[in-house]
C-alpha atoms as a printed R data frame, in Angstrom:
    type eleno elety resid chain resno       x      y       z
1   ATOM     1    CA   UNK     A     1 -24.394 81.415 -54.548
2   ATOM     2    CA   UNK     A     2 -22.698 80.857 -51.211
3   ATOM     3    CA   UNK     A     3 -20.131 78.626 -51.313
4   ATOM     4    CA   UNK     A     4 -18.448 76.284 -48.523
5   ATOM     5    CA   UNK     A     5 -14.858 77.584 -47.093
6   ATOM     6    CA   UNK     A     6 -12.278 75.981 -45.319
7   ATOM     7    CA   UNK     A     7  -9.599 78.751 -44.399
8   ATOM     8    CA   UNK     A     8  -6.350 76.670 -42.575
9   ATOM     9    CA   UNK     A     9  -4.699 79.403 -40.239
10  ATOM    10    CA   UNK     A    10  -7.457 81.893 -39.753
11  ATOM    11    CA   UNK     A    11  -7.114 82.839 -36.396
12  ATOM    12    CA   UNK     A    12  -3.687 85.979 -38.021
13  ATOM    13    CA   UNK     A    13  -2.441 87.847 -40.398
14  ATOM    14    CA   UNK     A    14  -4.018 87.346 -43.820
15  ATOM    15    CA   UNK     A    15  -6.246 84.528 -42.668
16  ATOM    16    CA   UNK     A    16  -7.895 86.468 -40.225
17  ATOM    17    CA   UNK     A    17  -8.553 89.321 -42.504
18  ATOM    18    CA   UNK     A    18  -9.685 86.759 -45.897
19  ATOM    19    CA   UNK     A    19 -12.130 85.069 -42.862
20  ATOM    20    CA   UNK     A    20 -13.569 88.482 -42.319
21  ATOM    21    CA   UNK     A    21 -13.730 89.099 -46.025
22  ATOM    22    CA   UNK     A    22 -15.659 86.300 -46.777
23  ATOM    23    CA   UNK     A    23 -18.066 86.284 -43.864
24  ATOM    24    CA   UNK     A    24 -19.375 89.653 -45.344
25  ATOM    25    CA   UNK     A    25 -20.345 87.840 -48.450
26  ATOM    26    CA   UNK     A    26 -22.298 85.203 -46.753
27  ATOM    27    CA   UNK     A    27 -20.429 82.211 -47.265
28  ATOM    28    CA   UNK     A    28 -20.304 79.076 -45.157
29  ATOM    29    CA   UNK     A    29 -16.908 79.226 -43.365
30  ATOM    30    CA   UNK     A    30 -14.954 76.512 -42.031
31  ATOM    31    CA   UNK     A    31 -12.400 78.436 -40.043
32  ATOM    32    CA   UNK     A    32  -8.847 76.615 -38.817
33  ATOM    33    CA   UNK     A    33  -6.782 77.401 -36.070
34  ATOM    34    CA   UNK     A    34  -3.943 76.009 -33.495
35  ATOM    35    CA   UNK     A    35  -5.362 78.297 -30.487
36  ATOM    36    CA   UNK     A    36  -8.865 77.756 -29.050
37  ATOM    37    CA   UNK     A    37  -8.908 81.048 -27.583
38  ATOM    38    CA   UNK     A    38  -8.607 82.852 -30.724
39  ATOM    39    CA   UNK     A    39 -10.665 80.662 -32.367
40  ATOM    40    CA   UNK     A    40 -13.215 81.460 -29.901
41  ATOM    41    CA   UNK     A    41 -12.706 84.876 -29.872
42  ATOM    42    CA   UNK     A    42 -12.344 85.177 -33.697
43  ATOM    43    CA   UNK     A    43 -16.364 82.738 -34.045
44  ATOM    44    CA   UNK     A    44 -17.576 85.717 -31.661
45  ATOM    45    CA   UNK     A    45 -16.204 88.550 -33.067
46  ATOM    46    CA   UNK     A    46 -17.621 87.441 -36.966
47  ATOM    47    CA   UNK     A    47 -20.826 85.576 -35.553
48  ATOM    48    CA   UNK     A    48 -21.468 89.475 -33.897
49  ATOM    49    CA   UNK     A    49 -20.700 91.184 -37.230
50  ATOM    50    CA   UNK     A    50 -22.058 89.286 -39.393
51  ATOM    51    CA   UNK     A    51 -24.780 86.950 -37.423
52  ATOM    52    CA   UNK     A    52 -26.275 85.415 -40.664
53  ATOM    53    CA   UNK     A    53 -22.922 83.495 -41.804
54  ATOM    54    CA   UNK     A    54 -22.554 79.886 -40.872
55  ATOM    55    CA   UNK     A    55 -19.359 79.274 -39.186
56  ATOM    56    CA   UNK     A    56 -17.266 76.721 -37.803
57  ATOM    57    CA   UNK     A    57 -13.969 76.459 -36.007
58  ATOM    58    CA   UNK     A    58 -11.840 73.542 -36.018
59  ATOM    59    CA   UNK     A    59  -8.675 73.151 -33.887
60  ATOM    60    CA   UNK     A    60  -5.641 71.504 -35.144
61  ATOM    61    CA   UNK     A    61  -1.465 71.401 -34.927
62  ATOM    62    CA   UNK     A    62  -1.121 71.150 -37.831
63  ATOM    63    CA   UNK     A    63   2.998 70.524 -36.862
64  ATOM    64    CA   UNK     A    64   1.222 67.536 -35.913
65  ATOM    65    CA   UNK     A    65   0.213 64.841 -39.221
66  ATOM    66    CA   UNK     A    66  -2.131 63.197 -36.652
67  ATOM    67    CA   UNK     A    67  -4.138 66.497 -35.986
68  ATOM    68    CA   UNK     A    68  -4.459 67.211 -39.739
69  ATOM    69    CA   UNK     A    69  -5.889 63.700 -39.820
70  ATOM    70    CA   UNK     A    70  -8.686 64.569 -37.383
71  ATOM    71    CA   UNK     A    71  -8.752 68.235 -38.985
72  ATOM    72    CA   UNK     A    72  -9.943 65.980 -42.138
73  ATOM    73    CA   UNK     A    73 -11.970 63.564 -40.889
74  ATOM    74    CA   UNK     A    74 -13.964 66.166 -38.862
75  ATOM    75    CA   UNK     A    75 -14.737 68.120 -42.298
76  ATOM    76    CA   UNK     A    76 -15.786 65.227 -43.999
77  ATOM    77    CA   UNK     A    77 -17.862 64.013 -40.901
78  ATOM    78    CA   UNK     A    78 -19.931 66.984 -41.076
79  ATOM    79    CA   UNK     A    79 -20.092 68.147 -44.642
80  ATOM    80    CA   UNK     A    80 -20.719 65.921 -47.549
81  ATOM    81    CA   UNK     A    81 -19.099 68.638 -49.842
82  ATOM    82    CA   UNK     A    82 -16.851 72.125 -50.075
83  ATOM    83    CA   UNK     A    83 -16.371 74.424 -52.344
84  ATOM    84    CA   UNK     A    84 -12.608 75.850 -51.377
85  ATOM    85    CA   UNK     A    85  -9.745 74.878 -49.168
86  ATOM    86    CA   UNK     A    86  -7.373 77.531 -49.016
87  ATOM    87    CA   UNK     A    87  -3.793 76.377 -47.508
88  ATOM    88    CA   UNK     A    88  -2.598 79.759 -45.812
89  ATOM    89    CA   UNK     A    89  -1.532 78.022 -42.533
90  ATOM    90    CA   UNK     A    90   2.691 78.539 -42.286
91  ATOM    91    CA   UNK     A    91   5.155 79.065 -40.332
92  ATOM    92    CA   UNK     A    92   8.293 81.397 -40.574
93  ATOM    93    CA   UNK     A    93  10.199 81.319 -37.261
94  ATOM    94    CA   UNK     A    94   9.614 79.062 -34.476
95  ATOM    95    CA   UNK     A    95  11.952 78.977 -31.169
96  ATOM    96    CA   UNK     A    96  12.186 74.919 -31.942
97  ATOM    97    CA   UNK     A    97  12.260 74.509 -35.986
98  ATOM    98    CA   UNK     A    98  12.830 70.467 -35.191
99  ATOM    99    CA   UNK     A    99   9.898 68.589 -34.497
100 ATOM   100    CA   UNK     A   100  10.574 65.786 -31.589
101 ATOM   101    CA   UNK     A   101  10.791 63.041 -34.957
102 ATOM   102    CA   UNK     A   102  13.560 65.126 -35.792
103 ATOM   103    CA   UNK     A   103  11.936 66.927 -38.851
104 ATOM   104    CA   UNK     A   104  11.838 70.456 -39.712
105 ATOM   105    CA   UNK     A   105   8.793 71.902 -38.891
106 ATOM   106    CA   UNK     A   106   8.379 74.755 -41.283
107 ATOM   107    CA   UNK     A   107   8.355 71.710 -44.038
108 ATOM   108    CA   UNK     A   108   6.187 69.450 -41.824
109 ATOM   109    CA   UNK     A   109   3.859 72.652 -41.634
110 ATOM   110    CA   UNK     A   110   4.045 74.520 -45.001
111 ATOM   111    CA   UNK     A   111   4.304 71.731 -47.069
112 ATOM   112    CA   UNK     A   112   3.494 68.169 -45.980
113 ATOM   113    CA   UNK     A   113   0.282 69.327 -43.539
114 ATOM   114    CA   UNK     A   114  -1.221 70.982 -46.744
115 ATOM   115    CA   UNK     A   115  -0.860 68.209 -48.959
116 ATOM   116    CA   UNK     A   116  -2.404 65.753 -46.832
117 ATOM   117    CA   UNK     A   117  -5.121 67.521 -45.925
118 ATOM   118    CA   UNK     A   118  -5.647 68.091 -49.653
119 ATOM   119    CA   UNK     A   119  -5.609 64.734 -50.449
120 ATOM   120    CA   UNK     A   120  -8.045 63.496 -47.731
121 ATOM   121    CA   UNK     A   121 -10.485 66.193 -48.687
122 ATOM   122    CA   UNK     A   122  -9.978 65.516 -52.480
123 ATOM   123    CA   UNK     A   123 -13.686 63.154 -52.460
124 ATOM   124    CA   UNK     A   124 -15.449 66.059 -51.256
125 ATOM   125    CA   UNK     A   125 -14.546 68.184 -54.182
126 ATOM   126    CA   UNK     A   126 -16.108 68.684 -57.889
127 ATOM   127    CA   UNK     A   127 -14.915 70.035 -60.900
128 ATOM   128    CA   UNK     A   128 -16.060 73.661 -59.720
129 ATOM   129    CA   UNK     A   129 -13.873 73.385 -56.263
130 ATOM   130    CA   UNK     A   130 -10.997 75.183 -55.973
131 ATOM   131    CA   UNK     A   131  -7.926 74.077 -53.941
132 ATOM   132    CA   UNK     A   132  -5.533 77.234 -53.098
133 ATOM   133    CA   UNK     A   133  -2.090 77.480 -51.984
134 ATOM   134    CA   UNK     A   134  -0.271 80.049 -50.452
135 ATOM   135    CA   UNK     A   135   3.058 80.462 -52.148
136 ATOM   136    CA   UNK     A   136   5.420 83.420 -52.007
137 ATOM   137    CA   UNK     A   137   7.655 85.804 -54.030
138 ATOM   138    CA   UNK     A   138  10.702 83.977 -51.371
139 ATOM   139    CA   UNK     A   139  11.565 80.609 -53.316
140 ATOM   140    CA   UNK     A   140  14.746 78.250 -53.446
141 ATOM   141    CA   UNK     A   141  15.576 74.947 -54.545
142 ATOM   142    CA   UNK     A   142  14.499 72.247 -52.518
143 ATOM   143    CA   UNK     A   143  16.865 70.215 -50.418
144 ATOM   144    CA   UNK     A   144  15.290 66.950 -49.851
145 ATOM   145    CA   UNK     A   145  17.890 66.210 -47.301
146 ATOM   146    CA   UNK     A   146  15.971 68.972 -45.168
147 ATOM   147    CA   UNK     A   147  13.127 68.205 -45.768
148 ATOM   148    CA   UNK     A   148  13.694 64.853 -44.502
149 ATOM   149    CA   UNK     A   149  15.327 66.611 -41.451
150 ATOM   150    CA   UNK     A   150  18.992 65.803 -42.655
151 ATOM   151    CA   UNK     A   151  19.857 69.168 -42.708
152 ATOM   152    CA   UNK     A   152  19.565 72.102 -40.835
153 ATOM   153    CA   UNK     A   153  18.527 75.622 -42.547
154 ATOM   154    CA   UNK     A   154  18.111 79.135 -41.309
155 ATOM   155    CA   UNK     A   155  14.562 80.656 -41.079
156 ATOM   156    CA   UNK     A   156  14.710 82.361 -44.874
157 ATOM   157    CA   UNK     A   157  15.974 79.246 -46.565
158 ATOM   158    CA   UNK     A   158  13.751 76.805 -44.630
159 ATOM   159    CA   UNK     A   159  10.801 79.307 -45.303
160 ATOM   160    CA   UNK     A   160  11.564 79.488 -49.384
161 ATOM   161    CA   UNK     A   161  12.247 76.031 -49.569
162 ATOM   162    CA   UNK     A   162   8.815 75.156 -48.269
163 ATOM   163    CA   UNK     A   163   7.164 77.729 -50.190
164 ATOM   164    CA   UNK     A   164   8.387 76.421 -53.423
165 ATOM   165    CA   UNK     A   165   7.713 72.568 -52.073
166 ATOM   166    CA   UNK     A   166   4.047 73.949 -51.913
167 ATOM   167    CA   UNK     A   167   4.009 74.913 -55.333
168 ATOM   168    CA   UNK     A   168   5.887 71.998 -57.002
169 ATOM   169    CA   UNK     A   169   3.285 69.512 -55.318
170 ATOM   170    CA   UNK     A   170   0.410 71.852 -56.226
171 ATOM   171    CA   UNK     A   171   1.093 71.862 -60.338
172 ATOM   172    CA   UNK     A   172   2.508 67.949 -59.942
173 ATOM   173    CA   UNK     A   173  -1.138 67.077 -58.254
174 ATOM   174    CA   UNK     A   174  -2.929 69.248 -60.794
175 ATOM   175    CA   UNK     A   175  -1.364 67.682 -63.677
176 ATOM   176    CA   UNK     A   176  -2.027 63.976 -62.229
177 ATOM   177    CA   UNK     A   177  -5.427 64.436 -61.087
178 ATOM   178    CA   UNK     A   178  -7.989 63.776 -64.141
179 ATOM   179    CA   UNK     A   179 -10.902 65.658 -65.276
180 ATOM   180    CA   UNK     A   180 -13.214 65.661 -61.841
181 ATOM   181    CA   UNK     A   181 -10.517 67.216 -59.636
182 ATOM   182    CA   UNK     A   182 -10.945 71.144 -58.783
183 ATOM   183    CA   UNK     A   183  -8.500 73.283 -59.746
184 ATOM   184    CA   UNK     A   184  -5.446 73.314 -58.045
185 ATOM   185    CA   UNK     A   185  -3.665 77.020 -57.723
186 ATOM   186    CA   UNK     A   186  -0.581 78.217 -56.351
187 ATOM   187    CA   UNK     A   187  -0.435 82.338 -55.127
188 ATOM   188    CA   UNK     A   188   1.976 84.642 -53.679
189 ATOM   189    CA   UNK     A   189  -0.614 86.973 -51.861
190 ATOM   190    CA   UNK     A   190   2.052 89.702 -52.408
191 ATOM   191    CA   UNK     A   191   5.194 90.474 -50.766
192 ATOM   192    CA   UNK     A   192   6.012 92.055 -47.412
193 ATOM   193    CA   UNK     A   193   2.580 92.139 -46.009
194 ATOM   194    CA   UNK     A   194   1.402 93.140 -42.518
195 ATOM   195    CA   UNK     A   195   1.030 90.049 -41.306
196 ATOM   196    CA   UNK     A   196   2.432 88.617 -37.889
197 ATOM   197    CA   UNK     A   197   4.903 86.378 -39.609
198 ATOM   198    CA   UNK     A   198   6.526 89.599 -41.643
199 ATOM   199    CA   UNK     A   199   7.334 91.306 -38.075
200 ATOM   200    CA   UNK     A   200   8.886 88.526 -36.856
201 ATOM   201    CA   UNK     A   201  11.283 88.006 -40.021
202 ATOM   202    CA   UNK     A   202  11.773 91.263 -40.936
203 ATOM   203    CA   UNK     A   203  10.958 93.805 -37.837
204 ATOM   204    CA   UNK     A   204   8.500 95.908 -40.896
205 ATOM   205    CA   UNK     A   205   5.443 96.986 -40.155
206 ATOM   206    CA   UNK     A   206   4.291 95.302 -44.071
207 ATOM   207    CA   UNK     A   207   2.331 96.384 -46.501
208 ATOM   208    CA   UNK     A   208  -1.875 96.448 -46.145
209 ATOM   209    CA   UNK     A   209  -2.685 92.538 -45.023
210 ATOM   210    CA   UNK     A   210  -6.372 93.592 -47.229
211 ATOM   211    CA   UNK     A   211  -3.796 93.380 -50.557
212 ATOM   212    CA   UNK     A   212  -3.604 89.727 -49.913
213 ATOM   213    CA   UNK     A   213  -7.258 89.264 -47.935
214 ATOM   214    CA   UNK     A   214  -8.582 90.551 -51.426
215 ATOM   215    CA   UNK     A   215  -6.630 88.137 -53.855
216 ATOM   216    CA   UNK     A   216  -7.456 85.359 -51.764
217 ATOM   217    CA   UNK     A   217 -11.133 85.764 -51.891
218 ATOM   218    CA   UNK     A   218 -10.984 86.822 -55.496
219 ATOM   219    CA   UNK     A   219  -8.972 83.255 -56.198
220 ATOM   220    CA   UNK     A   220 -11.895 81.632 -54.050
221 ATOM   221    CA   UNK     A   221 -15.216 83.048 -55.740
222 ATOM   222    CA   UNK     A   222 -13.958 85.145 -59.010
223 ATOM   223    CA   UNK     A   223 -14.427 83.122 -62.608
224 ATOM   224    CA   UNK     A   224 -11.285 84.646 -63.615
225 ATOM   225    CA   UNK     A   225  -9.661 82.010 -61.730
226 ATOM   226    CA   UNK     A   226 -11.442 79.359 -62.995
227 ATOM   227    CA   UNK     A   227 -10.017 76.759 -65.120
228 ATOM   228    CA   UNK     A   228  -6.324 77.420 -64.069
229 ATOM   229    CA   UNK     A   229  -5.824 74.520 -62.761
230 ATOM   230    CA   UNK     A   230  -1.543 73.948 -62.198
231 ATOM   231    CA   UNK     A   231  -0.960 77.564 -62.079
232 ATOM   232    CA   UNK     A   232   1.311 80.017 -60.436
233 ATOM   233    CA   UNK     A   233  -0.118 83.503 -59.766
234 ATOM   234    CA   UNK     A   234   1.914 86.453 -58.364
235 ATOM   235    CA   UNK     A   235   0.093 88.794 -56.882
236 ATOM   236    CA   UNK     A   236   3.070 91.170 -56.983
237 ATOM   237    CA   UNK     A   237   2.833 91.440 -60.125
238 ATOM   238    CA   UNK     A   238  -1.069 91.184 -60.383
239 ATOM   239    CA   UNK     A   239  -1.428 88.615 -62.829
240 ATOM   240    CA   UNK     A   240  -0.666 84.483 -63.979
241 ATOM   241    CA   UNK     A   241   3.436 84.141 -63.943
242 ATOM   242    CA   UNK     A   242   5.676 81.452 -64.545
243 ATOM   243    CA   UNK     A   243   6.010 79.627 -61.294
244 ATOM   244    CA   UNK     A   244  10.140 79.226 -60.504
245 ATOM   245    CA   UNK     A   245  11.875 76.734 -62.928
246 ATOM   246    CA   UNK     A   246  11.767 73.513 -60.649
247 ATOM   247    CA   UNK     A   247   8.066 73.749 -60.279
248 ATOM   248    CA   UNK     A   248   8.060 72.798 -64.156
249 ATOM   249    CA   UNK     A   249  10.172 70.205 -63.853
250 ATOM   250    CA   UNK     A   250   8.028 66.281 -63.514
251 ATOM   251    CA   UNK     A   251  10.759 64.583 -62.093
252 ATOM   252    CA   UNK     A   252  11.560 67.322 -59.130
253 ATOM   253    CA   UNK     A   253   7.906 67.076 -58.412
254 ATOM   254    CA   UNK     A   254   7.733 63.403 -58.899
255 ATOM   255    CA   UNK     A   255  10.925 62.908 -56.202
256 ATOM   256    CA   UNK     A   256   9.765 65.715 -53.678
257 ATOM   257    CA   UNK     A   257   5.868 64.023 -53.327
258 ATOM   258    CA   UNK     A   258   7.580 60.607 -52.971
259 ATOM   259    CA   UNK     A   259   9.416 62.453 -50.126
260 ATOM   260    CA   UNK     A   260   6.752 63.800 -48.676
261 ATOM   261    CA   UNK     A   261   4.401 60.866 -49.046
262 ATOM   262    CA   UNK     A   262   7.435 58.288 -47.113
263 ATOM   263    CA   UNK     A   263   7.789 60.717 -44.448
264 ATOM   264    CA   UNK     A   264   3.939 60.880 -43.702
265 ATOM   265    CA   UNK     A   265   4.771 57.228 -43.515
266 ATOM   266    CA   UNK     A   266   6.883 56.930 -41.059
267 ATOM   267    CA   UNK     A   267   5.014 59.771 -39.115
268 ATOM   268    CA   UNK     A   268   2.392 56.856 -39.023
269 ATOM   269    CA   UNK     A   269   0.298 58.076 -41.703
270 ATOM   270    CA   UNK     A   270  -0.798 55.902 -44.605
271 ATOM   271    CA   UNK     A   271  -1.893 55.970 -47.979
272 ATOM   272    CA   UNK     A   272  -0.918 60.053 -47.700
């Protein structure tokens, strides 16, 4: 049965080749970008290919809380439910890593972005949705200093904080939503893929971007993933894994989501 697909950061990388993915299976696809151009190109290209599949761009900063705002409310003002949100928007390197609030926008991208889109699209979910977030093999502890822009980090550190933020909100979420939430699952897609975001941190060439294209949509349609609901799987390793320590522990979770929720706060967003 065809399901309904939001993809954040389609337009690259292992977006671009999951949007693909799924197109040939005939799903509905909401597709996110930050550039209209390759949105346009990228609606073209798939609409061409594959000319039954319902599609949909929808352009958004998401550096910007008030863009994933409209991002939300546009979703919900045209569909009454979705099946999967897949968070694989995220940023590595950036010539300006401070956001003009004075926040670090790898956090305020990889990390708060996701979760409040998640949260305003939580109504149009039922048991059988799946929320999915793109994690990583790179993981530190988080410093909530930096993430509330009190402290300044290189790209690697900034990047593996936020990727283990991610995953500490996604099993804290899972384990206090009840019974009629969808399943909330954290993934690293594999390491040292092909993507855009790989050249520019590591000058490699990567590894086959289809490795994580192929997990993705497996996470989004497969029933092995169903019912994993405040899991951690690493694709590296091709199977369910303990997620890094702090993701198990409540009251990391508990302090980084009170974080995240007082900074969407004074970014002018309520209730996040």
């Amino acid at each position: 049965m065809a399901k309904t697909i939001l993809l954040t950061g389609a337009t690259d990388g292992i977006g671009l080749e999951t949007a693909k993915l799924l197109a040939s299976k005939g799903h509905t696809l909401l597709l996110h970008g930050r550039s209209k151009s390759k949105l346009k190109n990228i609606q073209e290209s798939i609409s061409q290919d594959y000319p039954d599949t319902h599609l949909e761009i929808f352009l958004a900063d998401l550096s910007d809380l008030s863009d994933v705002e409209a991002l939300a409310s546009q979703v919900k003002s045209r569909y009454s439910s979705i099946d999967v949100l897949i968070n694989n928007a995220g940023v590595f390197k950036t010539d300006n890593p401070t956001t003009d609030a004075g926040y670090d926008i790898r956090f305020i991208v990889n990390v708060i972005a996701p979760y409040l889109l998640t949260k305003r699209l939580l109504p149009l979910f039922n048991t059988e949705g799946r929320i999915i977030n793109l994690s990583s093999a790179a993981q530190a502890p988080v410093s909530l200093q930096a993430l509330k822009g009190e402290q300044i980090l290189s790209d690697s550190d900034a990047y593996a904080q936020s990727k283990l933020a991610l995953t500490m909100w996604t099993f804290q979420l899972a384990k206090l939503l009840d019974d009629s939430a969808p399943d909330l699952i954290a993934i690293n897609p594999a390491s040292f893929l092909g993507s855009k975001m790989v050249k520019e941190a590591y000058g490699s060439l990567g590894r086959d971007l289809s490795i994580g294209a192929n997990i993705l949509v497996r996470a989004a349609l497969s029933d092995e993933f169903s019912g994993n609901s405040g899991q951690y799987f690493d694709n590296d390793l091709g199977n369910w894994s303990p997620p890094h320590p702090d993701a198990l522990d409540e009251s990391l979770n508990i302090a980084l989501i009170e974080e995240i929720i007082d900074i969407a706060d004074k970014l002018g967003i309520k209730n996040a």
